[in-house]
Backbone atoms as SQL, in Angstrom:
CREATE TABLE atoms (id INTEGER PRIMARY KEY, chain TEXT, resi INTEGER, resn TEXT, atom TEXT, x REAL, y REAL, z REAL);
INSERT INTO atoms VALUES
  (1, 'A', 1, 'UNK', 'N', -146.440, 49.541, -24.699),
  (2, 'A', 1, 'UNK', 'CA', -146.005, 49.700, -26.072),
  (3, 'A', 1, 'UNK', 'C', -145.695, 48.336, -26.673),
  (4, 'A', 2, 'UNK', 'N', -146.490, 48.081, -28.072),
  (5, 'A', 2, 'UNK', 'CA', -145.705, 46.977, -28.708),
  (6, 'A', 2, 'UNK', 'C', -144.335, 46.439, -29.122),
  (7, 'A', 3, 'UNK', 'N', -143.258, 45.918, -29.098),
  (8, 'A', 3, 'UNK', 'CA', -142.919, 45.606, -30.368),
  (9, 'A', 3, 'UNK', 'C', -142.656, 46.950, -31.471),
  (10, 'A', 4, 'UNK', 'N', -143.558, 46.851, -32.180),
  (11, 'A', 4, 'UNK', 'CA', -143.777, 47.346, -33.180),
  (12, 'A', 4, 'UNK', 'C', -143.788, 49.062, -32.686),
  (13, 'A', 5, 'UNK', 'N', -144.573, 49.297, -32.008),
  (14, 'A', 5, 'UNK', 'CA', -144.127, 50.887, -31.742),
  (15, 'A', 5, 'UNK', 'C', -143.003, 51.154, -31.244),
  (16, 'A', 6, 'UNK', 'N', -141.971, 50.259, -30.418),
  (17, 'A', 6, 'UNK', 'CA', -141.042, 50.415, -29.866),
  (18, 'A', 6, 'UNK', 'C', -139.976, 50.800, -31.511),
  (19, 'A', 7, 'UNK', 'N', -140.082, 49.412, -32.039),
  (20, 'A', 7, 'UNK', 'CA', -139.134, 49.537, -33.332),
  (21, 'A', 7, 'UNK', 'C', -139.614, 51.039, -33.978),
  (22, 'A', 8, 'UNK', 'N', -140.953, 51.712, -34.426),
  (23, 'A', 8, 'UNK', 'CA', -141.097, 52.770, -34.952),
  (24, 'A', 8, 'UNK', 'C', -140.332, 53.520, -34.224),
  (25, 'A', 9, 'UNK', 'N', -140.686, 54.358, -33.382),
  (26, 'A', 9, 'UNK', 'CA', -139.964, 54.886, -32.240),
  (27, 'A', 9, 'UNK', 'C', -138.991, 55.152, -32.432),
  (28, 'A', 10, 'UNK', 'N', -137.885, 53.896, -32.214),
  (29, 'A', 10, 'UNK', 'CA', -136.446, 53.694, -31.849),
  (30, 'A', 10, 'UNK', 'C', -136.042, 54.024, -33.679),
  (31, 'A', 11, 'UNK', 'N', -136.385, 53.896, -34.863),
  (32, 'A', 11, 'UNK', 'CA', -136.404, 54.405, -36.259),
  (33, 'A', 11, 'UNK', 'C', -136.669, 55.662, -36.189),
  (34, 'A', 12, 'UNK', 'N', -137.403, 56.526, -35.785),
  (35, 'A', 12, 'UNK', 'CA', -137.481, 57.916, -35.589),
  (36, 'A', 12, 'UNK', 'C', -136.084, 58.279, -35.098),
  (37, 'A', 13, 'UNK', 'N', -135.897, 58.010, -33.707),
  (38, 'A', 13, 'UNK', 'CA', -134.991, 58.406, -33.091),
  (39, 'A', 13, 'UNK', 'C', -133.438, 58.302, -34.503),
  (40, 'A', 14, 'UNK', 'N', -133.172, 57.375, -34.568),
  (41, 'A', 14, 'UNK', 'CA', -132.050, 57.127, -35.642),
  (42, 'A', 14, 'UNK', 'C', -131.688, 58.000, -36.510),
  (43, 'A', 15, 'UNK', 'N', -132.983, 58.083, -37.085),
  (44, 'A', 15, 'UNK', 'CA', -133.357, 59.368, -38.228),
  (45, 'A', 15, 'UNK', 'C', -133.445, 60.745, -37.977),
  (46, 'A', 16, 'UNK', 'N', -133.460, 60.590, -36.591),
  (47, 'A', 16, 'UNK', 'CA', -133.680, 62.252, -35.445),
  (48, 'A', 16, 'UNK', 'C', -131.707, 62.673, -35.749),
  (49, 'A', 17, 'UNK', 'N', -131.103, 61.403, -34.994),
  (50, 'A', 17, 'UNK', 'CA', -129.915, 61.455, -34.720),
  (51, 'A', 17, 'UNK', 'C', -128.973, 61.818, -36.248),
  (52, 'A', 18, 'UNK', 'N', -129.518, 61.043, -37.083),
  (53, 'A', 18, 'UNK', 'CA', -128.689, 61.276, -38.496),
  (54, 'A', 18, 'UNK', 'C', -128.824, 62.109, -39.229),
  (55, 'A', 19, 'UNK', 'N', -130.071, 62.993, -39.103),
  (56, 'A', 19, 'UNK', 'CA', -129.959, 64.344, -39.968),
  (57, 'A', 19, 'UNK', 'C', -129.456, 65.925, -38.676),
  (58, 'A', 20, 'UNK', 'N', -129.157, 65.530, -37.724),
  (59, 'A', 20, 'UNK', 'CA', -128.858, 66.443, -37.237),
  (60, 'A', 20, 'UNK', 'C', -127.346, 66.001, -37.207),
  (61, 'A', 21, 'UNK', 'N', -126.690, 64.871, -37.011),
  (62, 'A', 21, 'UNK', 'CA', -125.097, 64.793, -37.670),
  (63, 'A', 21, 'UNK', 'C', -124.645, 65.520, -38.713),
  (64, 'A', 22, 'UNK', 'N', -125.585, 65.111, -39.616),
  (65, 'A', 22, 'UNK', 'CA', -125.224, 65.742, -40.839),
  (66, 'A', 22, 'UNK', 'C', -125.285, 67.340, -41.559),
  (67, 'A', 23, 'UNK', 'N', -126.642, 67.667, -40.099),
  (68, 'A', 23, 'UNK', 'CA', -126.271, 69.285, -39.834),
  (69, 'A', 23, 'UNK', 'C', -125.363, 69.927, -39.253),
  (70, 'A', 24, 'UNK', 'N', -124.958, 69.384, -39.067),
  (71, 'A', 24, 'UNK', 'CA', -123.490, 69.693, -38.147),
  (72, 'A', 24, 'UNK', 'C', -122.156, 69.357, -38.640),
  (73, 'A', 25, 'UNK', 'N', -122.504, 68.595, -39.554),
  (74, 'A', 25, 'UNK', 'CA', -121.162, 68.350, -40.686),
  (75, 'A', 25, 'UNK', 'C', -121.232, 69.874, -41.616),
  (76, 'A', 26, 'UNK', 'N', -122.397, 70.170, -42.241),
  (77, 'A', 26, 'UNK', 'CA', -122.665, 71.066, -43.091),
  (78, 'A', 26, 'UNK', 'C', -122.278, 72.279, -42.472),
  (79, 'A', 27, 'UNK', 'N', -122.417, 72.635, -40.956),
  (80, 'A', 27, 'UNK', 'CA', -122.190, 74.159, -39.801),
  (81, 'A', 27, 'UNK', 'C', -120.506, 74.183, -39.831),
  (82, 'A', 28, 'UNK', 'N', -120.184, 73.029, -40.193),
  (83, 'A', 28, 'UNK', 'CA', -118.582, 72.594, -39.662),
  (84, 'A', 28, 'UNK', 'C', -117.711, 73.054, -40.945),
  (85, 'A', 29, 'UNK', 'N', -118.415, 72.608, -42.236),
  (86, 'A', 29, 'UNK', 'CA', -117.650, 72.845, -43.343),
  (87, 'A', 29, 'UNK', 'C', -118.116, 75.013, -43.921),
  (88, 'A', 30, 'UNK', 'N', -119.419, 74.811, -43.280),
  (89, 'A', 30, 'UNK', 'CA', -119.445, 76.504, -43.714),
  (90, 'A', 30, 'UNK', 'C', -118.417, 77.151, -42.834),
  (91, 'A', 31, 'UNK', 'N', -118.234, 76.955, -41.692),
  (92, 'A', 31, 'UNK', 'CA', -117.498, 77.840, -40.824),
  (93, 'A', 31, 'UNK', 'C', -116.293, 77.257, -40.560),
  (94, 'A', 32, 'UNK', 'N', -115.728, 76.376, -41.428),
  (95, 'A', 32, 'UNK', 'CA', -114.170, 75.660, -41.582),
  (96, 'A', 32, 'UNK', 'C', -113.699, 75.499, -40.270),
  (97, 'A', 33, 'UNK', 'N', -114.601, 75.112, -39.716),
  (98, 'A', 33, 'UNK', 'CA', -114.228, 75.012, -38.443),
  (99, 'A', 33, 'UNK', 'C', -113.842, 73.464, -37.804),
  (100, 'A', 34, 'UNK', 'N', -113.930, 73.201, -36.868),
  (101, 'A', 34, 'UNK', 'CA', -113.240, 71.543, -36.161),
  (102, 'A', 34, 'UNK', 'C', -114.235, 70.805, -35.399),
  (103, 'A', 35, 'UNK', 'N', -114.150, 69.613, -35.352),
  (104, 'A', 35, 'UNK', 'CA', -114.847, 68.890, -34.630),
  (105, 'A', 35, 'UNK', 'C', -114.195, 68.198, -33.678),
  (106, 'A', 36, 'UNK', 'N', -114.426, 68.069, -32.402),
  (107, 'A', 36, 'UNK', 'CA', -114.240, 67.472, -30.995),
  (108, 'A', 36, 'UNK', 'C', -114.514, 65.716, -31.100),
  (109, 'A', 37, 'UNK', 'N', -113.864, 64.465, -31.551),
  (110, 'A', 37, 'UNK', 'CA', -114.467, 63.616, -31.334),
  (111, 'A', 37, 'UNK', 'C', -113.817, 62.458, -30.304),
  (112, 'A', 38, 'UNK', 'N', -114.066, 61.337, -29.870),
  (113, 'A', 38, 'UNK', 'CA', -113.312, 60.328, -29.210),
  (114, 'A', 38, 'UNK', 'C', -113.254, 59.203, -30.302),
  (115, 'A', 39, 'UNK', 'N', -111.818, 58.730, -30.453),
  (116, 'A', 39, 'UNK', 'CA', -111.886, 57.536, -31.161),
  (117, 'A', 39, 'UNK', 'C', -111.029, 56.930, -30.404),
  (118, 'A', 40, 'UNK', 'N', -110.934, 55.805, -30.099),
  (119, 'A', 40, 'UNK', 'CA', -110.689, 54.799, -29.362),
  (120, 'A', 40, 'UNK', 'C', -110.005, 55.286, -27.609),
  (121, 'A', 41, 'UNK', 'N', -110.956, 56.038, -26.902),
  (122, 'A', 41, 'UNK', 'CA', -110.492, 56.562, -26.065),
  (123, 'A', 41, 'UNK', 'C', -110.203, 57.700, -25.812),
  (124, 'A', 42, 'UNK', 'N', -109.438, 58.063, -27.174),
  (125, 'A', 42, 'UNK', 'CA', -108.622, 59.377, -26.984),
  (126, 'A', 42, 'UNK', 'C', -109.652, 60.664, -27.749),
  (127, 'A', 43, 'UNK', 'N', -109.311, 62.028, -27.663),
  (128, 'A', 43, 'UNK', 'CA', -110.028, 63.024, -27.678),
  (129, 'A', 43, 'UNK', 'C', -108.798, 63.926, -29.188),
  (130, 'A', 44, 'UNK', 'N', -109.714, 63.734, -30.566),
  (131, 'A', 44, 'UNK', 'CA', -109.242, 64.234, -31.528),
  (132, 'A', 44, 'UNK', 'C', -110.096, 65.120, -32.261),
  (133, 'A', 45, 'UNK', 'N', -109.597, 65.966, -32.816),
  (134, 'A', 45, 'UNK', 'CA', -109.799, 67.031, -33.695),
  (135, 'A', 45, 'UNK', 'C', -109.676, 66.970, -34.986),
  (136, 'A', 46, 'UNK', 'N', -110.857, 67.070, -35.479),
  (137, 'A', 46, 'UNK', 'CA', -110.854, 67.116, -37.353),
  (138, 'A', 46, 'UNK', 'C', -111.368, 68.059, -37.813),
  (139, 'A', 47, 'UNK', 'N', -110.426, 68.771, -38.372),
  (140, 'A', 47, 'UNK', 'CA', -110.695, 69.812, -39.256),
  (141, 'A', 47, 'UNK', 'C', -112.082, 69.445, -40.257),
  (142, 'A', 48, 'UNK', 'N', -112.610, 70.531, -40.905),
  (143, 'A', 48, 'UNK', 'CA', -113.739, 70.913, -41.968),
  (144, 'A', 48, 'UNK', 'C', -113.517, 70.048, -42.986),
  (145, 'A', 49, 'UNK', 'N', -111.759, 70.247, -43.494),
  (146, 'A', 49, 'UNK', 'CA', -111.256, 69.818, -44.665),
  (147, 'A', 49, 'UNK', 'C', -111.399, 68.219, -44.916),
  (148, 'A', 50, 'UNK', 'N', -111.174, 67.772, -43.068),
  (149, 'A', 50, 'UNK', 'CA', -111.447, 66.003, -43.064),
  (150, 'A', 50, 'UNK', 'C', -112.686, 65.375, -43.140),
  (151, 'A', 51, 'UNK', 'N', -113.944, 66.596, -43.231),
  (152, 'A', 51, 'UNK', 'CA', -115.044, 66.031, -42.142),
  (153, 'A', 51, 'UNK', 'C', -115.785, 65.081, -43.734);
């Protein structure tokens, strides 16, 4: 693989990763429900209302 297909590729992937975040922001706020995340270590919960 070039270079260049690697960078395409690895741009797909990104774009794979960021619209399925953002489907999951949208599942989170229909069903007011919480999200599981780690920020600096620790293991927190954010409500729909924060997301």
């Amino acid at each position: 693989m070039s270079e260049n297909e690697i960078k395409q590729m690895q741009d797909k992937i990104d774009e794979a990763i960021r619209k399925t975040q953002e489907k999951l922001v949208e599942k989170i706020k229909r069903e007011n429900g919480h999200l599981v995340v780690t920020r600096d270590g620790q293991l927190q919960t954010i409500g729909a209302n924060e997301v």
